[in-house]
C-alpha positions in Angstrom: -33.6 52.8 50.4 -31.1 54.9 51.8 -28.2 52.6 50.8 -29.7 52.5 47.3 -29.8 56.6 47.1 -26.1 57.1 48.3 -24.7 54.6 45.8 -26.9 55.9 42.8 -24.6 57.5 41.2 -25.0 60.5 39.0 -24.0 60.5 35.1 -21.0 62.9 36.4 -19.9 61.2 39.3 -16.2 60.7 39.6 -14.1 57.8 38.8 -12.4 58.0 42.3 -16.0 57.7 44.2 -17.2 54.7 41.4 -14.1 53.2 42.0 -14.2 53.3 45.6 -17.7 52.4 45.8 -17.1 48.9 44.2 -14.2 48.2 46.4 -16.6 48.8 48.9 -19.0 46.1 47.1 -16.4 43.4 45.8 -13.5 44.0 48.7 -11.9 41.2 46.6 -11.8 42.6 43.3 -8.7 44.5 41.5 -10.1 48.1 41.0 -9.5 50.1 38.9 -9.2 47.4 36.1 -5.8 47.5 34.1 -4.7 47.0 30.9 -3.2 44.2 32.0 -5.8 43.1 33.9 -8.4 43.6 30.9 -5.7 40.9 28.8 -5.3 38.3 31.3 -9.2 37.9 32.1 -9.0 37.9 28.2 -6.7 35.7 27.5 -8.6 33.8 30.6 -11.6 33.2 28.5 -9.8 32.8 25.2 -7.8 29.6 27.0 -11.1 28.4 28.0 -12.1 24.6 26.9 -13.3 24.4 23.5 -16.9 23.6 23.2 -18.5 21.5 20.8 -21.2 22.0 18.7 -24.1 20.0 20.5 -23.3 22.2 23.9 -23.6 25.4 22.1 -26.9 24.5 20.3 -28.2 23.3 24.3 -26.6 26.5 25.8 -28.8 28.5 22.8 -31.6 26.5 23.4 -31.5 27.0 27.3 -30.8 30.8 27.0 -33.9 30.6 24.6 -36.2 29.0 26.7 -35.1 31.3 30.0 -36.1 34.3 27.8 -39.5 33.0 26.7 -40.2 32.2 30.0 -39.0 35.8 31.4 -41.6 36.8 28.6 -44.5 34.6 29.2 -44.2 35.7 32.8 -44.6 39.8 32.5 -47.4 39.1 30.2 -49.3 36.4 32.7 -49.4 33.5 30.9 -49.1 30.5 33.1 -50.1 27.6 30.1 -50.1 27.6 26.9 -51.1 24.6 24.6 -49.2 23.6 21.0 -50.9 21.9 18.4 -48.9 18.7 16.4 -47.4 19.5 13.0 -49.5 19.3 10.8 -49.5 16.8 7.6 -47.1 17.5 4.4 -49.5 18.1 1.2 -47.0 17.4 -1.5 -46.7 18.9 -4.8 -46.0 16.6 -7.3 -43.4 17.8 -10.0 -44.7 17.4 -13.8 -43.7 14.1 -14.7 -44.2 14.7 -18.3 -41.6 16.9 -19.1 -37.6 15.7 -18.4 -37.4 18.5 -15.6 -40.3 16.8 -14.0 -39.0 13.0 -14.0 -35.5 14.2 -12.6 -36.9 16.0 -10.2 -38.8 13.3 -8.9 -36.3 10.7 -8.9 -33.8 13.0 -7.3 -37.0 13.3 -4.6 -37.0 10.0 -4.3 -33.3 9.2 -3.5 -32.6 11.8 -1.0 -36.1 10.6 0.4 -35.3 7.3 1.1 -31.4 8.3 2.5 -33.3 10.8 5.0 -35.6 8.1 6.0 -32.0 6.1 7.0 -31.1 8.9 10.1 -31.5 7.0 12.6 -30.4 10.0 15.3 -31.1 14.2 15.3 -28.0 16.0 14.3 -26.4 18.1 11.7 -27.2 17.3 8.2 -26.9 19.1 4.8 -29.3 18.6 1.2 -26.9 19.8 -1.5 -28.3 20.2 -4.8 -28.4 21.7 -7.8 -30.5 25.4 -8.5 -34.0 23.7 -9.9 -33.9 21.1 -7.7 -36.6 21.6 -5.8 -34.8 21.9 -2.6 -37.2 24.0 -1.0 -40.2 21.2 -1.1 -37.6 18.5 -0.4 -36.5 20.3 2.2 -39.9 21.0 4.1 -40.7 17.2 2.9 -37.7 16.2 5.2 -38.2 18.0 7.7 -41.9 16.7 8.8 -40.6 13.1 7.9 -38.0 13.6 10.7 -40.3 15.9 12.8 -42.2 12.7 12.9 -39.8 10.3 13.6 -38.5 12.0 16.2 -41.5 13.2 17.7 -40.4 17.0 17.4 -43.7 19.3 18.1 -42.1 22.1 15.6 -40.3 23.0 12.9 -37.8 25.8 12.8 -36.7 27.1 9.2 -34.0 30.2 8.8 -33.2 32.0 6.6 -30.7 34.9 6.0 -32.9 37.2 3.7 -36.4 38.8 4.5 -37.1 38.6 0.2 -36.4 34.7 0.4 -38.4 34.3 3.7 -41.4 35.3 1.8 -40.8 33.1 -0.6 -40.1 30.1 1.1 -43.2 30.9 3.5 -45.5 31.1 0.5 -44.1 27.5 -0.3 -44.4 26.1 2.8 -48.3 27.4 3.1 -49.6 25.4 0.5 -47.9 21.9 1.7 -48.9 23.1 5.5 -51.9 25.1 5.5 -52.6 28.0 8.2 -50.6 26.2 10.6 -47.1 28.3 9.0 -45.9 31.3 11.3 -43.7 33.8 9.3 -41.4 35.9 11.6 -39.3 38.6 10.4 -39.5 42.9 11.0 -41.5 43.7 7.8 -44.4 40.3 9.3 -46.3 42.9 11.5 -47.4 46.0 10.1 -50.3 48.0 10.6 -49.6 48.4 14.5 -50.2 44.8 15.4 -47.2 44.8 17.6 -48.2 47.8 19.7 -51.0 46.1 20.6 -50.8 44.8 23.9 -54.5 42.2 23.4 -52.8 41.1 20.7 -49.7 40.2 22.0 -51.1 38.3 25.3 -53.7 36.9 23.4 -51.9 35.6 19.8 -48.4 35.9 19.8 -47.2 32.6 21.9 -49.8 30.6 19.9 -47.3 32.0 17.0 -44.0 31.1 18.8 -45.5 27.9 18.5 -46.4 27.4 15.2 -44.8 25.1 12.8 -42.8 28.1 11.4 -40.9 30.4 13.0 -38.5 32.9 10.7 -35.3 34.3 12.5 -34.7 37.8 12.6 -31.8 39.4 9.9 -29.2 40.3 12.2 
């Protein structure tokens, strides 16, 4: 304790005595840090080897996982249980009207090319506005969660407005089982509750939705 109250330094300490205190700490490290030192640890990480996609999605994953654990461990939760996605309810598009039948046949076709993945990656559904992308989407989504025996699925979006919307969507193919997560999902105090937390909140990290934050 005595080591730890002579190198607490106050707010107003000066550089000279911070400075000489890490030297003290890392005898190995250049201090005080130059501009020139500053560039070349920058230009040291800049050179660095680039990284490719998959590594970057496993680093984010990893970090992920490390903070939901650091989580789950200050609020004593030692096991937790997930339930299986749940079954796609489809809607089916009007088939009377010409809207309807093109809809469904574009369903159909980007359906039955999903169904041909064969691997998880990066994949894109471009279509036109009216589409029914949303649906497809979702529809998609639990085929694949399926086939690749994936215990959640993970929808973002950029916009709290188009969250809602998408969430009321998903709802009625999903049921109960859809978790909406965004900074306008838990009014009236819910998140100040700490029984609330403990008790509910890692079932909802693990339902089938989980909404990212706007940034």
């Amino acid at each position: 304790m005595d080591d730890l109250e002579e190198d607490w330094l106050p707010d107003g300490a000066a550089e000279d005595k911070i400075n000489n205190r890490l030297c003290r700490f890392l005898p190995e490290w250049p201090l005080p840090l130059t501009k020139g030192k500053w560039k070349e640890l920058d230009n040291l990480l800049s050179d660095g080897p680039d990284v490719s996609i998959d590594e970057w999605l496993k680093l984010r994953l990893l970090y992920s996982v490390l903070i939901a654990a650091d989580r789950m461990e200050a609020l004593g939760i030692r096991d937790f249980s997930s339930a299986a996605v749940p079954a796609f309810m489809p809607l089916s598009f009007k088939a009377q009207t010409a809207l309807g039948q093109w809809r469904e046949k574009t369903r159909q076709i980007c359906i039955k090319q999903a169904e041909k993945i064969e691997k998880p990656g990066v994949y894109t559904l471009t279509l036109p506005t009216g589409a029914g992308k949303t649906l497809l989407g979702l529809e998609i989504a639990r085929t694949w969660a399926d086939k690749f025996k994936y215990r959640a699925i993970i929808y973002a979006l950029p916009f709290i407005s188009v969250v809602e919307q998408n969430a009321a969507v998903a709802k009625k193919v999903f049921g109960a089982a859809v978790q909406e997560d965004h900074s306008l999902a838990y009014a009236g105090g819910q998140e100040d509750d700490f029984g609330n937390v403990k008790d509910a909140f890692w079932q909802r990290m693990l339902s089938l939705f989980r909404y990212w934050r706007e940034r």
